[in-house]
C-alpha positions as a Markdown table, in Angstrom:
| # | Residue | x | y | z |
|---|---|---|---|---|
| 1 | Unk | 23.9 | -31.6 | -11.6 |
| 2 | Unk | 27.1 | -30.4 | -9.8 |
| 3 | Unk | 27.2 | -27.6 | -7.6 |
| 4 | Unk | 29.0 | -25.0 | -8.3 |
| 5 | Unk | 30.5 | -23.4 | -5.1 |
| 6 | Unk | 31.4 | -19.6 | -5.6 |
| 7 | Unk | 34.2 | -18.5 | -8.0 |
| 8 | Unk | 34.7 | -22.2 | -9.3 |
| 9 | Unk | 33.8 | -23.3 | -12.5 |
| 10 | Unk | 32.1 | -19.8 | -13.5 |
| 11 | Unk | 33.3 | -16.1 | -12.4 |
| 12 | Unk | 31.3 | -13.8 | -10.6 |
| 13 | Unk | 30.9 | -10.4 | -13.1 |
| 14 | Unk | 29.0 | -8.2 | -10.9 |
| 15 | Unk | 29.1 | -8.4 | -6.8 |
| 16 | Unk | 25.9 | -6.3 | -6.6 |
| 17 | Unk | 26.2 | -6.3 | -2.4 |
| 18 | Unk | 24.6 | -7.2 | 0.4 |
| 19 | Unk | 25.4 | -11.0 | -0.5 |
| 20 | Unk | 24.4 | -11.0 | -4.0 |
| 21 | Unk | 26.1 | -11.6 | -7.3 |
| 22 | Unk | 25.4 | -11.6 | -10.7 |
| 23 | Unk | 27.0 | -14.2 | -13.3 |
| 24 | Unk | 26.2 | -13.3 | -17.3 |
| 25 | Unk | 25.1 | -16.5 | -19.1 |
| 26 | Unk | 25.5 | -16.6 | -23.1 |
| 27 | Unk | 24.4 | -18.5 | -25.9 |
| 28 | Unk | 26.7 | -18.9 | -29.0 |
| 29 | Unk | 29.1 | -16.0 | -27.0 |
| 30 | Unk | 25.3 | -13.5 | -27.3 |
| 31 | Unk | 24.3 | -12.2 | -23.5 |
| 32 | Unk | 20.9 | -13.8 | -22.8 |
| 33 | Unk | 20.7 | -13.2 | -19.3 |
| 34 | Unk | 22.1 | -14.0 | -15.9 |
| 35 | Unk | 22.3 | -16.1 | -13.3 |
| 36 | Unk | 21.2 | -14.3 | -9.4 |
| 37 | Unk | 23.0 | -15.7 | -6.6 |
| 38 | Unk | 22.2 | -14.6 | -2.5 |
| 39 | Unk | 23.2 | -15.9 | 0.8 |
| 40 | Unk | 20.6 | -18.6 | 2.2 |
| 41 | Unk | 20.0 | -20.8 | 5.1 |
| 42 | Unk | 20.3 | -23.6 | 2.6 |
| 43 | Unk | 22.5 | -26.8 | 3.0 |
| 44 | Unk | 25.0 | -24.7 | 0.2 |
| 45 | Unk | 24.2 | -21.6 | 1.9 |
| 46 | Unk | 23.4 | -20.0 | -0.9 |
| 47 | Unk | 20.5 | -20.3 | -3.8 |
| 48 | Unk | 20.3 | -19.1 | -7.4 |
| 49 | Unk | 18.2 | -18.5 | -10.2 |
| 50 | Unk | 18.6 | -17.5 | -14.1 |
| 51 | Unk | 16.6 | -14.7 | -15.7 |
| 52 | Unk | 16.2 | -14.1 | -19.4 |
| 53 | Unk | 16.6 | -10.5 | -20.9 |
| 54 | Unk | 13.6 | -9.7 | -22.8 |
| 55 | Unk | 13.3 | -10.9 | -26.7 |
| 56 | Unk | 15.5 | -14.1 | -26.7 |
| 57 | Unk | 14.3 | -16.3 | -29.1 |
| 58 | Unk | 14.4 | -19.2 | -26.1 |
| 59 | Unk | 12.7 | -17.2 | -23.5 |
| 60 | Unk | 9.8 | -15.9 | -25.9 |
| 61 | Unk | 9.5 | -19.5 | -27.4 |
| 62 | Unk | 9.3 | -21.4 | -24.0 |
| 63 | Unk | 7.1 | -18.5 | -22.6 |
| 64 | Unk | 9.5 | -17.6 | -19.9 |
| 65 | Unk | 9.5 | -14.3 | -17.4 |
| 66 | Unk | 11.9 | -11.7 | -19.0 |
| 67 | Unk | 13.8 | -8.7 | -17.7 |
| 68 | Unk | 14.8 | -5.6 | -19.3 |
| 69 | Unk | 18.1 | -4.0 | -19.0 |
| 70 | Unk | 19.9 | -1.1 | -18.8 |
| 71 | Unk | 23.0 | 0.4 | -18.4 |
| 72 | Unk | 25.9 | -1.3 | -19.2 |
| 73 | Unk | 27.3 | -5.2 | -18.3 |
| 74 | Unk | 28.9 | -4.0 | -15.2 |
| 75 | Unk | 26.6 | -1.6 | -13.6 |
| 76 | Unk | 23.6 | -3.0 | -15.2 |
| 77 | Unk | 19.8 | -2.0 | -14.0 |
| 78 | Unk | 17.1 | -4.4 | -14.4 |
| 79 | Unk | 13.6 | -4.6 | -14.0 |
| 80 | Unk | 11.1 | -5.4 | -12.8 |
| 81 | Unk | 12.4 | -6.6 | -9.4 |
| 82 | Unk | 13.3 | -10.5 | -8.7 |
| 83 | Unk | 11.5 | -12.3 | -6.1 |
| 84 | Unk | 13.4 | -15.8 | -5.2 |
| 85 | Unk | 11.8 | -19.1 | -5.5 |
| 86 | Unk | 13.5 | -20.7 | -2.3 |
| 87 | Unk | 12.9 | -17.6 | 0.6 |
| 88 | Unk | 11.1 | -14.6 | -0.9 |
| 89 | Unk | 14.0 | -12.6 | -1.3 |
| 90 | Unk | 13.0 | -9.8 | -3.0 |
| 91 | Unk | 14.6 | -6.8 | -4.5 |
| 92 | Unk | 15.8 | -5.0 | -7.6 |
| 93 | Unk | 19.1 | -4.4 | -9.2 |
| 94 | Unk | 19.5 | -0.6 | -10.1 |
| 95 | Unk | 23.1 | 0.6 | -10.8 |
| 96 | Unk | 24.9 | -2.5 | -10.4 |
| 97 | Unk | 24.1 | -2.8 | -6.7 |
| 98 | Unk | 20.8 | -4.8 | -4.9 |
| 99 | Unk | 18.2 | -3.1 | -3.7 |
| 100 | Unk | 15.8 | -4.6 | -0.7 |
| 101 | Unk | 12.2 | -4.5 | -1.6 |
């Protein structure tokens, strides 16, 4: 798997702040989700994760953790909160911005 350092190979879509983006990921050109990624003392310096909006046929299938949205794909609120896998950073997006738990 390659590493994809910021802004190459994939755009960012939504800078939600405090040193976290947001990156939509589709399937056949449909929004099913998003890709989380925060500043980490990691050897990229950085970590990310994907999330699955709730209902797609993939998610439900493979039993996966689902989020639901709303507002709109650039000021998006989603819930419930994310907690990250690598150094339980926690928070929510609400209004397109991150929000410290």
């Amino acid at each position: 798997m390659d590493i994809v350092q910021p802004n190459e190979g994939r755009p960012v879509d939504v800078d939600l702040g405090d040193g976290h983006t947001l990156t939509w990921t589709y399937i056949d050109g449909v929004h099913v989700g998003g890709i989380i990624r925060h500043n980490a003392d990691t050897p990229t310096g950085y970590c990310e994760s994907h999330f699955w909006f709730r209902g797609v046929e993939m998610a439900v299938r493979e039993k996966r953790s689902q989020w639901d949205m709303t507002g709109t794909f650039e000021c998006p609120t989603l819930s419930p909160s994310f907690l990250c896998h690598c150094q339980k950073d926690h928070g929510w997006i609400r209004e397109g911005k991150w929000v410290r738990a």
